[in-house]
C-alpha positions, 0 to 999 in steps of 0.5 A: 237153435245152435247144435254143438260141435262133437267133440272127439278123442284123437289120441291119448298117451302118457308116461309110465308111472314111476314110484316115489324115488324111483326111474322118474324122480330125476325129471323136473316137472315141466319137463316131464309133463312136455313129453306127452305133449310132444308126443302127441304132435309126433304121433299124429303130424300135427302142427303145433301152431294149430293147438289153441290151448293147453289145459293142464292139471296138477294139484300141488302148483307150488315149486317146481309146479308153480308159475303155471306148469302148463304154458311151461310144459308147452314151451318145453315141448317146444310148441310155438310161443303163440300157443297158450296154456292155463293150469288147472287144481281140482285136486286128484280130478285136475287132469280129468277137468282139464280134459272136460274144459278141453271138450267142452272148449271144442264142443261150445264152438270156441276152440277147435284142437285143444289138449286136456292134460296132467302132471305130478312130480310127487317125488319132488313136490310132495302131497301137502306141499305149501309155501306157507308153515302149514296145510292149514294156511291154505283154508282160512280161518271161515272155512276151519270154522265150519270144518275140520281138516281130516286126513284122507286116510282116516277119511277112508277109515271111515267110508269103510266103517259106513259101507261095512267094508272090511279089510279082507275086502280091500285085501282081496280088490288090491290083489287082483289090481295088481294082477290085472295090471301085470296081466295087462302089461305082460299082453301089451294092452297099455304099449299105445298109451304108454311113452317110453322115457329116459330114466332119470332118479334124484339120487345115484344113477340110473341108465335105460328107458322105462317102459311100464308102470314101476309100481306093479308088485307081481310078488304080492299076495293076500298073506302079505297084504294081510300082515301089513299094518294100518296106515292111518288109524291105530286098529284100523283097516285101511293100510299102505297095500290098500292105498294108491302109491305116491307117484311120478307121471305125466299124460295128455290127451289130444282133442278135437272137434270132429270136423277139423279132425276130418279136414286134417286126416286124423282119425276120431277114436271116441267122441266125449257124450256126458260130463257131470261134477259133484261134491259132498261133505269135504270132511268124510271127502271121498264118497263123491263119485257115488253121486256123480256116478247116479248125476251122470247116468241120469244127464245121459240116460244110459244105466249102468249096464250099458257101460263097457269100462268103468275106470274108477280112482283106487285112491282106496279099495274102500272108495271102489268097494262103497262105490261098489256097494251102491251099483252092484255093478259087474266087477270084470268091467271095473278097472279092467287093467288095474287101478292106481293101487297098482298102477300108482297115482301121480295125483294132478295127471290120473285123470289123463292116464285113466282116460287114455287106459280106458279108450285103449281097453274100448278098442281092445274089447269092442266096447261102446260106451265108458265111465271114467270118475274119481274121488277129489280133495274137497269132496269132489268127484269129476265123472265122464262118459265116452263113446267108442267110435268106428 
């Protein structure tokens, strides 16, 4: 019987997140997503050359993120043309999958150092963005026979109705991601995964480094987030304060099987432990991580209790709040930091940037073991848990 190879963590790092229109609208896609590629070979005094491959996701690849943004990126990070690189779309979930196709590459044998990585440029290739007259046009007519296409927004209307989610409740989870995430910025929690990065804006001039994530509003309060409107639904609950921003980013992480680590001098800082993916009904979309979450618990028997981090998407405080409903789990330990209400969602890269937030909060904090899951267009939800190591 072949044993398989662990497959570890070396590093992982990200750009900051930057608000739709904001101090990184500027940057093309490509180049952008090449910075956390570079500074991966950088922080680590890796040769280029030994990369193997370069799994990416991004979730609109039309545009500026077509033509297989990955192979692009790693030319642009100025890897060797022997490295190659595919993309990968499991909508919000693309660079999480990216990262389990980059372990599980290592952990199978195949491959030795690989980078699971992301990027979304939302300021410049919007969410829905197709090159044919619609969104529709992406489905077919079989599939908009069997299903009709429901905004998320109104998807999330609807979790909150069935998990009797009100919105005081959602007031109050996106408040405290915005305090966690002015908190984990003010004490530096996120200064080894974050890249500092020129500014660049799509219109005017914009000059400096941005060094934290843009969209963290320190100035709210329940009373504002009270008086905003509905979003999606007319006499709704779910509105813009409860939902993840749109957003510009980039992140990557660095993947290894711990024998070639070991034989480069590199430092194995977790090692991936269980992978599970679920999906449910694509109409109510967004509920996924709730069977994920129970799959990947049972394939790694461990419960939830044994978990020190929960990084779970906020692409709305009603997903989190079902979720929560469902495990009663200790909230301290759920997005520790904040979530993508605060931080924002550049959609094709969160999967990365969680995963580099939550390695970085396992060493902070002495952890063990950390759950990583997100909700996915299409009903799906990726879900990982990792293992501190040293």
């Amino acid at each position: 019987m072949t044993t398989m190879a662990n497959a570890v963590i070396i590093d992982a790092v990200r750009t900051p997140v930057g608000r739709r229109g904001g101090r990184l609208s500027g940057w093309h896609a490509v180049d952008l997503a090449a910075q956390p590629l570079l500074a991966l070979i950088e922080r680590n005094d890796l040769d280029p050359s030994l990369v193997e491959d370069v799994v990416m996701g991004c979730t609109m690849t039309v545009g500026e993120q077509a033509m297989n943004v990955a192979r692009n990126a790693a030319l642009a990070a100025g890897f060797p043309d022997t490295v190659p690189g595919t993309t990968v779309d499991r909508q919000c979930g693309s660079a999480q999958q990216a990262v389990h196709f980059a372990a599980q590459a290592v952990m199978s044998g195949a491959m030795d150092v690989v980078i699971g990585a992301g990027v979304e440029c939302m300021s410049r290739v919007p969410i829905g963005s197709t090159t044919e007259p619609g969104p529709g046009e992406a489905y077919g007519p079989m599939y908009l026979g069997r299903y009709q296409l429901i905004h998320q927004g109104e998807c999330a209307e609807e979790i909150a109705r069935r998990w009797k989610v009100s919105r005081e409740d959602m007031d109050v989870l996106a408040l405290e991601s915005h305090r966690r995430a002015a908190l984990a910025t003010d004490e530096g929690r996120f200064k080894n995964e974050i890249l500092p990065i020129e500014s660049r804006v799509l219109e005017g001039e914009v000059s400096g480094v941005l060094d934290f994530d843009e969209g963290v509003r320190r100035d709210t309060s329940l009373e504002r987030l009270a008086s905003l409107r509905p979003a999606f639904v007319e006499g709704g609950t779910v509105t813009a304060g409860t939902s993840s921003q749109i957003s510009d980013g980039a992140a990557a992480v660095l993947v290894m099987s711990e024998e070639r680590a070991s034989a480069l001098g590199l430092i194995a800082r977790a090692r991936f432990h269980t992978f599970a993916v679920a999906a449910n009904d694509p109409q109510i979309m967004l509920t996924a991580p709730i069977p994920a979450t129970r799959r990947i618990l049972e394939k790694a028997s461990l419960s939830l209790d044994d978990l020190d981090v929960i990084e779970i998407n906020e692409a709305f405080a009603s997903v989190v709040l079902a979720w929560e409903r469902e495990f009663h789990p200790d909230m301290h330990r759920v997005n520790p930091n904040g979530g993508a209400i605060a931080i924002g969602h550049p959609t094709g890269a969160s999967g990365a940037r969680l995963m580099a937030t939550m390695v970085n909060e396992l060493e902070r904090t002495g952890g063990r073991y950390g759950l990583q899951t997100m909700c996915e267009g299409g009903g799906q939800a990726n879900a990982t848990i990792i293992e501190r190591l040293g």
